[in-house]
C-alpha positions, 0 to 999 in steps of 0.5 A, spaced: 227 474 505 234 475 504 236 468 500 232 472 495 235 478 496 241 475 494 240 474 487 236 480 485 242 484 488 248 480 485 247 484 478 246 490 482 253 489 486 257 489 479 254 495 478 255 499 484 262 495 485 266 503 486 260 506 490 261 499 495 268 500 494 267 508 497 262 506 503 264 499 505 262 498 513 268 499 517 268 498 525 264 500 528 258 501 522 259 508 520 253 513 520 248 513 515 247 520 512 242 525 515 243 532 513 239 532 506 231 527 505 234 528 497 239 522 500 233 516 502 234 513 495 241 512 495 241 510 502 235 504 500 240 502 494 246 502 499 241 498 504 240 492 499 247 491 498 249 491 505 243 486 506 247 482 501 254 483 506 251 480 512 249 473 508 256 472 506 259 474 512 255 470 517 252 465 512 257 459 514 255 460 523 248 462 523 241 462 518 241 470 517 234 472 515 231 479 514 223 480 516 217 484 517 212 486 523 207 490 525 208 495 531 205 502 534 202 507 529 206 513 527 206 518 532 204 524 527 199 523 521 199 529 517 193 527 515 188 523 521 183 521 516 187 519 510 186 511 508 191 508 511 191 512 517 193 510 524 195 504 520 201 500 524 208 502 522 211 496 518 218 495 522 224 490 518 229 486 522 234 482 521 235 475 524 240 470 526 240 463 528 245 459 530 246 454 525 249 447 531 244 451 536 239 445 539 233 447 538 230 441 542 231 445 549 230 452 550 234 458 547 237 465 550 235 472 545 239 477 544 236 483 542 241 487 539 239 495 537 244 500 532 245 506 534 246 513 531 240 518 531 238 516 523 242 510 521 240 503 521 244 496 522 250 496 518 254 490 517 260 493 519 257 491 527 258 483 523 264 482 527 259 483 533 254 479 532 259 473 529 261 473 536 254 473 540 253 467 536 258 463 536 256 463 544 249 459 543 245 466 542 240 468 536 239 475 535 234 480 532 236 486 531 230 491 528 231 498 524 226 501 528 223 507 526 227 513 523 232 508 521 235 510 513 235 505 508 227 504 507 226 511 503 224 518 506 218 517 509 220 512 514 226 516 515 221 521 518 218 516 523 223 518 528 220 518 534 228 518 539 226 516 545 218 515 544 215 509 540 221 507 537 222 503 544 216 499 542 219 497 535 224 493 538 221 490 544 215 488 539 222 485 535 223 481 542 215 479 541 216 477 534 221 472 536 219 469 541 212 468 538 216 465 531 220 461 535 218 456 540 225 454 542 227 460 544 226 462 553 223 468 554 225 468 561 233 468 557 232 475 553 238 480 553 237 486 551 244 489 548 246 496 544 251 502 544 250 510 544 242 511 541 242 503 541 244 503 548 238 509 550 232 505 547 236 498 550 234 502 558 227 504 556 225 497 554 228 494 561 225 501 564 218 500 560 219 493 561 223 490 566 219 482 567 222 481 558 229 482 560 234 478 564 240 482 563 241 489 559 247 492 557 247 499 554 254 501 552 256 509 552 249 511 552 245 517 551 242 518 558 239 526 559 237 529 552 235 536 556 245 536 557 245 532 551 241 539 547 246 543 552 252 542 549 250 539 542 251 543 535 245 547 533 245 541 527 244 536 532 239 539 536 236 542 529 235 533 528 231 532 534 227 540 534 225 538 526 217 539 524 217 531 523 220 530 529 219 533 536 218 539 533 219 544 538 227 545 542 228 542 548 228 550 551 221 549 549 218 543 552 224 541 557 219 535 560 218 533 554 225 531 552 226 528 560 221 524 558 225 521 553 231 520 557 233 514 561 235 518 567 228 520 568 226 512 569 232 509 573 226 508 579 224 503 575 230 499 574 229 492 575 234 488 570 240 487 572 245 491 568 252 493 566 254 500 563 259 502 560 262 509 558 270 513 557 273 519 558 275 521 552 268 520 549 267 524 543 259 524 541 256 521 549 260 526 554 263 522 559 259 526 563 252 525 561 253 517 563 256 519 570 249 523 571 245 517 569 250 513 574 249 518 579 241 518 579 241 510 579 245 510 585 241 516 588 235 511 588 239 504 591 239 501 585 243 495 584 248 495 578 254 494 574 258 499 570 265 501 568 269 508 567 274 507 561 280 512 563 282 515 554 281 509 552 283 509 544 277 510 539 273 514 543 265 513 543 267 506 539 272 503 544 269 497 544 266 495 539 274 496 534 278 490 533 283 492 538 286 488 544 282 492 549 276 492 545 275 485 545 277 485 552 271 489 553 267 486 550 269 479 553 267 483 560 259 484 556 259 477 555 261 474 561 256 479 565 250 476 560 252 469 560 251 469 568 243 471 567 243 468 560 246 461 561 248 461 553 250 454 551 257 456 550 
């Protein structure tokens, strides 16, 4: 929990006062490092410290807490008659109740999703969740697997596209069941980039849990996403813990994971975003996906910001145009959401 966490770290902050200093979160948060499995322990070390920044920081509105729960198994066991074996995977998330929240009436859910291929959900998205909760919404926001922070070997649990769905939408699950305040009829499900990939095949997969979706820049076509990324992002997803194999190998394995494959099946209403000058979600792999929504009928909202500044993080800065987005996010969701504020 993280009211323990805190002061087992305190001594631990002291003394990693110049390395915070170096990594301190900025807005959006930063992506955690992926090129070497040497750097895990040093992500863990970085992970309690940020634990810590997220109570301070937050602490005043909400009752921030860190838990555990159960989800499906790894994807790959090494080793399928091993002790342990075919054991479900232990997923954390960090939670956020409003502290003036009524809990004597029923409650909106916000699941909130981190993004980046390996990262994890940093306090440097603190100034987000701050203003979510000052609407009357709790949040969950799981570190599914493949996220850094919790050692190599959760590391090498990533399953892009694949199980790593069901991590969150067990987080949905686990508030629900731990909360009784809370109205599974009012769960909205919000993420960016990779964030916003897992928030369209949770309402594709699951569509009666969520009332409303926002899927901000979203990856939406692995197999143009492989197209026109470096041999080291492809290398990410081609790695033997991983797929294993590149998307030239096995196309219908990588549409598999990808949201364009299941817009037939879109059911909750939703609100897309994406900009031109995108630097990491070409702008172009979300107008295929708006394309392919339209093709099938579907009924959706969605916006093209025209250069907007800051580029893959447009919205999620301090800016005055950042903010009026977001705005824009929150009124979409309050429609279908009905937060107390």
């Amino acid at each position: 929990m993280l009211v323990h966490a805190a002061v087992h770290i305190t001594a631990l902050l002291l003394v990693l006062a110049p390395v915070s200093a170096q990594q301190a979160p900025t807005r959006p948060a930063p992506q955690a490092p992926a090129e070497s499995l040497s750097d895990r322990s040093l992500d863990q070390v970085l992970k309690a410290v940020d634990d810590v920044a997220w109570r301070l920081q937050l602490g005043d509105i909400a009752e921030v807490d860190k838990v555990s729960y159960t989800s499906l198994p790894p994807r790959r066991e090494p080793n399928p008659t091993a002790q342990g074996a075919g054991n479900p995977l232990i997923i954390r998330a960090y939670t956020f109740i409003p502290k003036k929240l009524d809990r004597s009436r029923k409650q909106p859910l916000i699941v909130l999703v981190h993004g980046g291929v390996h990262s994890n959900f940093s306090s440097g998205s603190a100034h987000i969740v701050r203003e979510i909760i000052e609407q009357g919404y709790s949040v969950i926001a799981p570190d599914y697997r493949g996220s850094t922070g919790y050692g190599a070997g959760f590391y090498r649990q990533i399953d892009y596209g694949g199980r790593e769905n069901e991590d969150v939408f067990l987080g949905r699950a686990w508030m629900l069941e731990t909360y009784e305040f809370l109205d599974p009829k009012r769960v909205g499900i919000v993420g960016w980039s990779h964030g916003g990939l897992i928030a369209l095949m949770n309402i594709f997969e699951h569509p009666e849990a969520y009332a409303a979706a926002y899927a901000g820049v979203p990856v939406s076509d692995l197999v143009a996403r492989m197209g026109y990324k470096s041999d080291g992002y492809r290398a990410e997803f081609s790695a033997p813990y991983h797929i294993g194999k590149p998307a030239e190998a096995d196309v219908k394995e990588y549409l598999r994971r990808s949201p364009i494959t299941h817009v037939k099946k879109l059911a909750t209403p939703l609100l897309i975003h994406t900009n031109t000058n995108d630097e990491d979600v070409n702008v172009l792999e979300v107008e295929r996906l708006i394309a392919a929504l339209k093709a099938e009928g579907k009924k959706f909202e969605y916006k093209i910001y025209q250069d907007a500044p800051g580029g893959h993080s447009f919205n999620r800065l301090d800016t005055r145009l950042a903010k009026e987005s977001r705005r824009e996010i929150y009124r979409f969701l309050a429609r279908y959401l009905s937060p107390e504020k």
